[in-house]
C-alpha positions in Angstrom: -45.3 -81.2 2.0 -46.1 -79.4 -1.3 -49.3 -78.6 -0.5 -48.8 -77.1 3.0 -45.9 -75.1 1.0 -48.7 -73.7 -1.2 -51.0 -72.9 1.6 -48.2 -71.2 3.4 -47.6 -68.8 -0.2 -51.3 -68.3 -0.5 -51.4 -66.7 2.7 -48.8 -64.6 2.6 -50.2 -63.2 -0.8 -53.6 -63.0 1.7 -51.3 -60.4 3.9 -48.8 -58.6 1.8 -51.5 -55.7 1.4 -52.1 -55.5 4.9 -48.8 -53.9 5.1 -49.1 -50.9 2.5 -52.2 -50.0 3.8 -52.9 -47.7 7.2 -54.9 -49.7 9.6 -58.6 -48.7 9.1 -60.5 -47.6 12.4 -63.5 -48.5 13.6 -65.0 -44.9 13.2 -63.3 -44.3 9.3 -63.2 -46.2 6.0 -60.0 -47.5 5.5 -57.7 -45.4 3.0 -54.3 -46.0 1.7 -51.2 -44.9 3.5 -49.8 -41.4 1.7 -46.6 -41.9 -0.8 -43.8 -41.0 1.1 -43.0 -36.8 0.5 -39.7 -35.6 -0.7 -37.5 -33.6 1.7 -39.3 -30.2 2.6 -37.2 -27.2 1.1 -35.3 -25.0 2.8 -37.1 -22.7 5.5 -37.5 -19.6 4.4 -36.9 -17.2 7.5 -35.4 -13.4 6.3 -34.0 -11.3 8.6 -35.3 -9.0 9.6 -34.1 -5.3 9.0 -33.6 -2.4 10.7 -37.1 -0.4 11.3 -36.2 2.9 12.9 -34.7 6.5 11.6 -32.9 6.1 8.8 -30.3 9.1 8.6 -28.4 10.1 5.8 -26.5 7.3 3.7 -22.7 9.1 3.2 -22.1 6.7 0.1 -25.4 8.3 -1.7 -24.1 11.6 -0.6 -20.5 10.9 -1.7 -21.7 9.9 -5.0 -24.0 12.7 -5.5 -25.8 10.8 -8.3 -29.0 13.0 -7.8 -27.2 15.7 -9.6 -27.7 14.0 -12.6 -31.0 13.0 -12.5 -32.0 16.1 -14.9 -30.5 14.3 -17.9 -31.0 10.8 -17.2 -32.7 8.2 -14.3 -31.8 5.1 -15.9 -34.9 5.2 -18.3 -35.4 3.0 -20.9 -32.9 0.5 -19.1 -33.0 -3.0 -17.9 -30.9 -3.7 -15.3 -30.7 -7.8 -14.4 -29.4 -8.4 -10.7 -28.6 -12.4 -10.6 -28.8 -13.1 -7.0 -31.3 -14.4 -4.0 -33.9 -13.0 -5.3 -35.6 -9.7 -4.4 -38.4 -8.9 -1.2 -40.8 -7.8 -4.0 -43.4 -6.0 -1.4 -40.5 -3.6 0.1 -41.1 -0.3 0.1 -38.3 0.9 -2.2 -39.5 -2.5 -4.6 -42.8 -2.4 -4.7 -44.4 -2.4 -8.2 -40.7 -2.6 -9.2 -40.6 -6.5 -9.7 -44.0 -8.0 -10.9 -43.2 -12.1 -10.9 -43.2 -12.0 -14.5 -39.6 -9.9 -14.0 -38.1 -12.8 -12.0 -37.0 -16.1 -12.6 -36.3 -18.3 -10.2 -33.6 -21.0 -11.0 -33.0 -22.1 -7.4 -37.1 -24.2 -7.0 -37.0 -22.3 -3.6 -39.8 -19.5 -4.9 -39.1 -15.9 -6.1 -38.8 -14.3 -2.6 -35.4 -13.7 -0.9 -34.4 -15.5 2.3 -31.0 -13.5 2.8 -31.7 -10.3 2.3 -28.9 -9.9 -0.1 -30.4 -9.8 -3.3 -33.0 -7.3 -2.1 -30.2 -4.8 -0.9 -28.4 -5.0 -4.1 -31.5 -4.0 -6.2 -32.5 -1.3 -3.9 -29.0 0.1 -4.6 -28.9 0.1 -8.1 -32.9 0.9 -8.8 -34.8 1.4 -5.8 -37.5 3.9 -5.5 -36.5 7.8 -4.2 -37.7 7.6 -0.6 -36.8 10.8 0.3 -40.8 11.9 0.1 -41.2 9.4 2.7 -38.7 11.6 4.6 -36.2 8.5 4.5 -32.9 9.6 2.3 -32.4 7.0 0.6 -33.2 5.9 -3.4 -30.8 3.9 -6.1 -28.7 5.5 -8.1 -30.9 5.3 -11.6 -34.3 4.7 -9.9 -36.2 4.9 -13.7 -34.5 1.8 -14.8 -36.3 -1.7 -15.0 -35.1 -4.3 -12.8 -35.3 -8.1 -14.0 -34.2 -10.5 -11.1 -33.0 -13.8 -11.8 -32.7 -15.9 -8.3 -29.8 -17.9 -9.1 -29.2 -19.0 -4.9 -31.3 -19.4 -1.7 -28.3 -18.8 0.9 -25.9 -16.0 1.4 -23.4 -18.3 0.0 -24.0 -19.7 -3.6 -24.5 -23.9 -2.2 -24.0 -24.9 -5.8 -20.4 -23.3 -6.7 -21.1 -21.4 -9.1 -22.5 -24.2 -11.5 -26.1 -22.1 -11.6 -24.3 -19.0 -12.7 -23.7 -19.6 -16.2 -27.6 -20.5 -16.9 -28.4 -17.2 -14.7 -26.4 -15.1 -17.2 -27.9 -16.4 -20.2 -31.0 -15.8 -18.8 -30.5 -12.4 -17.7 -29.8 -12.1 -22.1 -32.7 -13.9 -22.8 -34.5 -10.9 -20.7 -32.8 -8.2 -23.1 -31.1 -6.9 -19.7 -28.5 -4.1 -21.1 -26.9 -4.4 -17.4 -25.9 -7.8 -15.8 -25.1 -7.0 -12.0 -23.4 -10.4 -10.5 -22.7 -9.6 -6.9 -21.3 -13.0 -6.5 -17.8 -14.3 -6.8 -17.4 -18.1 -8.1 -14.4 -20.0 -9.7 -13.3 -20.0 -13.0 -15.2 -22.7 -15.4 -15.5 -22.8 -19.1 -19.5 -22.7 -18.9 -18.8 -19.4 -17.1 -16.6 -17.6 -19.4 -18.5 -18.6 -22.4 -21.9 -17.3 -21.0 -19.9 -13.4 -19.8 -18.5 -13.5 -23.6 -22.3 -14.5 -24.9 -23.8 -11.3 -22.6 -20.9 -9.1 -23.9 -21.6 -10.4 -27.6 -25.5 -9.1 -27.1 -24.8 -5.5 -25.9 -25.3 -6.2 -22.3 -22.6 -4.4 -19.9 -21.4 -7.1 -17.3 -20.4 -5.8 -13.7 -19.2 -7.8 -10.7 -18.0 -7.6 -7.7 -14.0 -8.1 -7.2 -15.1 -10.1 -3.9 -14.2 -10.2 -0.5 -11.3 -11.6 1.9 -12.8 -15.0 3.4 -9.6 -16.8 4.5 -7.4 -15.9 7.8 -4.9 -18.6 7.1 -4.0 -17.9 3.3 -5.3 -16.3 0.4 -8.3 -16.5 -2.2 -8.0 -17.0 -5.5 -9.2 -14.5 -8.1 -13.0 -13.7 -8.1 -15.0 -14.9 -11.4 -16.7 -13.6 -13.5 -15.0 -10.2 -11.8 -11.6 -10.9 -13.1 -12.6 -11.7 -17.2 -11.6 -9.7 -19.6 -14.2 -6.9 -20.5 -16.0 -7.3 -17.2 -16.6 -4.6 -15.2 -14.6 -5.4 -11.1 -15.8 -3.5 -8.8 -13.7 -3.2 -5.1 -14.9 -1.4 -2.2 -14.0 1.9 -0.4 -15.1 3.3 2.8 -15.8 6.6 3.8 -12.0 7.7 4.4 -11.7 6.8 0.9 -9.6 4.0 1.1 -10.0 0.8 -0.1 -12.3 -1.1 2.7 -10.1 -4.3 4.6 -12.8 -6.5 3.8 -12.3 -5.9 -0.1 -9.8 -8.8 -1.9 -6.7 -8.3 -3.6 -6.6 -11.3 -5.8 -8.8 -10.0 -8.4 -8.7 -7.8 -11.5 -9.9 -4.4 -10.1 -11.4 -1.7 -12.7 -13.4 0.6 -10.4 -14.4 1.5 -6.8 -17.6 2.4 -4.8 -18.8 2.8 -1.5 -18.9 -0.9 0.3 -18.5 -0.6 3.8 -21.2 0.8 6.1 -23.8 1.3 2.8 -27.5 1.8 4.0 -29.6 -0.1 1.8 -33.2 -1.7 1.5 -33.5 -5.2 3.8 -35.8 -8.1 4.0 -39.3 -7.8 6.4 -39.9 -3.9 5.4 -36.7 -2.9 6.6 -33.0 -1.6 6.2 -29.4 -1.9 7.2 -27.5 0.1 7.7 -23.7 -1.1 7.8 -24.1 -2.8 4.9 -20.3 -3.9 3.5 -18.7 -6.0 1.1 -18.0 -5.5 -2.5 -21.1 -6.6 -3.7 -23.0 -3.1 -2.6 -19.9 -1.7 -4.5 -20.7 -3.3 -7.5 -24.5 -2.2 -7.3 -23.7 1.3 -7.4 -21.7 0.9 -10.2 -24.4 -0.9 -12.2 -26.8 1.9 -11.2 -24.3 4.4 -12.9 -24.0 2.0 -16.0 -27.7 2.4 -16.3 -27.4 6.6 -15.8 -24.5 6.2 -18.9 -26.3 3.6 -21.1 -30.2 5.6 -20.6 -28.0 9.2 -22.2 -25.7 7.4 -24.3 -27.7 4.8 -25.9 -25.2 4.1 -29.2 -22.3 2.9 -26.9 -21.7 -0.5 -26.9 -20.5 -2.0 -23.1 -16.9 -1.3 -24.6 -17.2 2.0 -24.7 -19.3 2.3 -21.8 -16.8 0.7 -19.7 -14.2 2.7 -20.8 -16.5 5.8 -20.2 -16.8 4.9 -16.4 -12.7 4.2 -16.2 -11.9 7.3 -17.6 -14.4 9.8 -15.6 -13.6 8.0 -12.3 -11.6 9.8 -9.3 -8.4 8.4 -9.8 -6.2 5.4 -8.0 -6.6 4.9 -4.5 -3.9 2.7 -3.4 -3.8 -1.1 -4.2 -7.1 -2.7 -5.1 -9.2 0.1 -6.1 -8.5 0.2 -9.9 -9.4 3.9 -11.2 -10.7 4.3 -8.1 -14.1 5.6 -7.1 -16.9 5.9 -9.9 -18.1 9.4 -10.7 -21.3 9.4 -11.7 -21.5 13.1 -12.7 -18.7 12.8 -15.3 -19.6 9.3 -16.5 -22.6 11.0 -17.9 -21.7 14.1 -19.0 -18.3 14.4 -19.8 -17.2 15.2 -23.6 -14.9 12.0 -24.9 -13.8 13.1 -28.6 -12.9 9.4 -29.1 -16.6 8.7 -29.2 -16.8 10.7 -32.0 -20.6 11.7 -33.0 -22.6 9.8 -30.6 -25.1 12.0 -29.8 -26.5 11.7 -25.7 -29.9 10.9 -26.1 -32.3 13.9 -26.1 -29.3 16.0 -26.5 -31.5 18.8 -28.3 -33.7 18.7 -25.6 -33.2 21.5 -22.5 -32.2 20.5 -19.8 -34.7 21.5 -16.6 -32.7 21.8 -13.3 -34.2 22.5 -9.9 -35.5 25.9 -9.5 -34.4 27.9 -7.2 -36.8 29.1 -4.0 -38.7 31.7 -4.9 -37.8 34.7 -3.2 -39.7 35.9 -0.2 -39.8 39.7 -0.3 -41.5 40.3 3.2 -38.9 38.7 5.2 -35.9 40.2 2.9 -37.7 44.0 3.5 -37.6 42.7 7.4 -33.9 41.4 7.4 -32.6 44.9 5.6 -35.2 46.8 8.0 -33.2 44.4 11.4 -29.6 45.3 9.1 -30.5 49.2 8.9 -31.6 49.5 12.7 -28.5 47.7 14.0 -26.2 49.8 12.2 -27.8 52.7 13.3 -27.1 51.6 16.8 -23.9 50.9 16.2 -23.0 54.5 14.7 -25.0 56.0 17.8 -22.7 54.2 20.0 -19.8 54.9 18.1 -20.7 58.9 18.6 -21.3 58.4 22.1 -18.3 56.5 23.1 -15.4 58.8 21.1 -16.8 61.8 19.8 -18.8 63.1 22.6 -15.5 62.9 25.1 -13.2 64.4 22.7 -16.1 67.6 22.5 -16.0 67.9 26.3 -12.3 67.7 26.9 -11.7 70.3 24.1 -14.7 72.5 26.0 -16.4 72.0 22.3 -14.3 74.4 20.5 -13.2 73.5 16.8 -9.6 71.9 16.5 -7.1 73.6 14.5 -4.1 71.9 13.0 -0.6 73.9 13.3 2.3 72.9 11.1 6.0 74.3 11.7 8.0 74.8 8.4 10.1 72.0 7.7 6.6 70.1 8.3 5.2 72.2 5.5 8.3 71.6 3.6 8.5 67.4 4.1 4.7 67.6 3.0 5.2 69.3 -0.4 8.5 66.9 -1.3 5.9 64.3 -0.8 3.5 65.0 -3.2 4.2 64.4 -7.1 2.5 66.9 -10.0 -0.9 65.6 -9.5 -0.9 65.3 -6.1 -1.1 62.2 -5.5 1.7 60.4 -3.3 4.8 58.7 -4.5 7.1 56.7 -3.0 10.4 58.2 -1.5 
């Protein structure tokens, strides 16, 4: 009985490997069966954005931000937009993101598989497109983007507990802007790493998020609503603050955010772009214009820059109201005291104007001067020439009676000229 117990141990030792190896064939050596793989990752399938006529974006025109373009792009300025990444190869990207300029936090690669991140970074820095007869560029399109890909989904899957490593690493980059287009809740780890950007000079904006719930209400968006964070709402073109665009939040500012043309994924664009996150975008793209001419203002004083220069309160949930990028840059604060703009001694080259074409002025006056001699012509022929015939062309002669003669000369004062009676 022992024995045959042995025998029976000795050959199931004999078989055990038979079952972690694949059965060889008769045709191949035998090899052993693969370790089972982990989970694949998350397919990667962007949408694909709108290829067709772009037409003129009314939140760039609103804005007017080109206007100041003479004094500052965004130079000098780096800008860190901690989102889902960025479609490096777009057209308003290209060359603008090298892989060294991301980091990727998410294990899903540096690309973007929403769409989102690539929008907001076209908004803030993209390249002027307008040579590519497609009007369209960021706001401060000189400035240095560094992208940190802190989710793979439009939604962040991890609640926020990413966000805090995202902003330390957007410091580590020496980013002077942190855009966070992303509304999480409040945590400890959060506040300490907005406090920790502020602490090293960099200006934090987010967005003041967006309604989500039809059957109650949200909660205030973080890091939007932290003290010396920048919360940005959204406006539409009317000017008013856009329905999708929350109340629950600390509001500072406003921008466009509801029908924004923007870069998308695939080589593309959308154009009804909305939500407070494109709103927040622009805003960091002024904060770069501001920080590139001002460069001793710390993101205190920038911030209060931007409130004061803005267009004023409209209605609930838009803060100041929209950002003006003209005045945020120019405009004379005596509290600021001697900062000097940057390259303040330096002139100023605007636009010159067309140069005059003489040959078709000489033929517009030439057009002008025959017309009105046509005019005169028939003026001559339509009243005087009657007139001529009915009087058989015999000069007039006008015939006063005397207390005509005598009204006349009551009204006219020492010097002739008329008074009042």
């Amino acid at each position: 009985m022992h024995r045959a117990g042995l025998a029976a141990a000795v050959a199931l030792l004999t078989l055990a490997p038979a079952a972690v190896l694949a059965p060889a064939s008769a045709d191949s050596p035998s090899k052993p069966q693969a370790a089972p793989t982990p989970p694949p990752a998350p397919a990667c399938d962007p949408p694909r954005g709108h290829r067709g006529a772009v037409g003129e974006s009314w939140a760039q025109k609103r804005l007017g931000f080109e206007r100041v373009w003479p004094l500052s792009r965004g130079q000098n300025v780096t800008v860190a937009v901690v989102d889902s990444g960025v479609e490096a190869s777009h057209p308003m990207l290209a060359g603008r993101t090298p892989g060294s300029r991301v980091t990727d936090l998410t294990g899903t690669g540096k690309g973007d598989c929403t769409g989102h991140g690539t929008a907001v970074a076209a908004l803030i820095a993209g390249r002027d497109m307008s040579d590519r007869l497609i009007p369209l560029s960021g706001v401060a399109p000189a400035a240095d983007l560094y992208v940190v890909k802190h989710q793979n989904e439009e939604r962040d899957q991890t609640g926020g507990e990413r966000l805090p490593a995202a902003i330390r690493a957007a410091v580590a980059a020496r980013a002077q802007v942190i855009n966070i287009s992303i509304s999480a809740e409040h945590s400890p780890r959060l506040e300490a790493a907005v406090q920790f950007a502020l602490r090293n000079d960099a200006v934090v904006v987010a967005a003041a998020g967006n309604v989500r719930k039809q059957d109650g209400e949200d909660g205030p968006a973080y890091p939007a609503s932290y003290p010396g964070v920048i919360s940005v709402a959204s406006l539409g073109q009317d000017g008013a603050r856009a329905e999708s665009s929350g109340l629950r939040s600390k509001v500072d500012l406003a921008a466009p955010g509801k029908d924004v043309s923007t870069a998308w994924t695939r080589g593309g664009y959308n154009l009804q772009a909305q939500g407070t996150s494109f709103a927040a975008a622009y805003v960091s793209g002024v904060v770069a214009l501001v920080r590139a001419r001002h460069p001793g203002l710390n993101p205190q004083q920038v911030m209060h820059r931007l409130l004061v220069t803005a267009d004023g309160n409209a209605g609930e949930g838009t803060g100041q109201g929209m950002v003006n990028p003209l005045q945020a840059v120019t405009a004379l604060l005596p509290e600021e005291g001697s900062a000097t703009p940057a390259n303040a001694s330096a002139p100023v080259r605007f636009a010159a104007p067309e140069p005059t074409d003489h040959r078709t002025r000489t033929i517009a006056i030439a057009v002008a001067g025959g017309a009105l001699g046509v005019a005169a012509l028939a003026a001559v022929s339509g009243i005087v020439l009657p007139l001529g015939r009915r009087r058989q062309w015999r000069p007039g002669r006008a015939v006063l009676r005397p207390e005509q003669t005598a009204e006349s000369s009551e009204a006219l004062g020492v010097d002739h000229g008329t008074i009042g009676r």
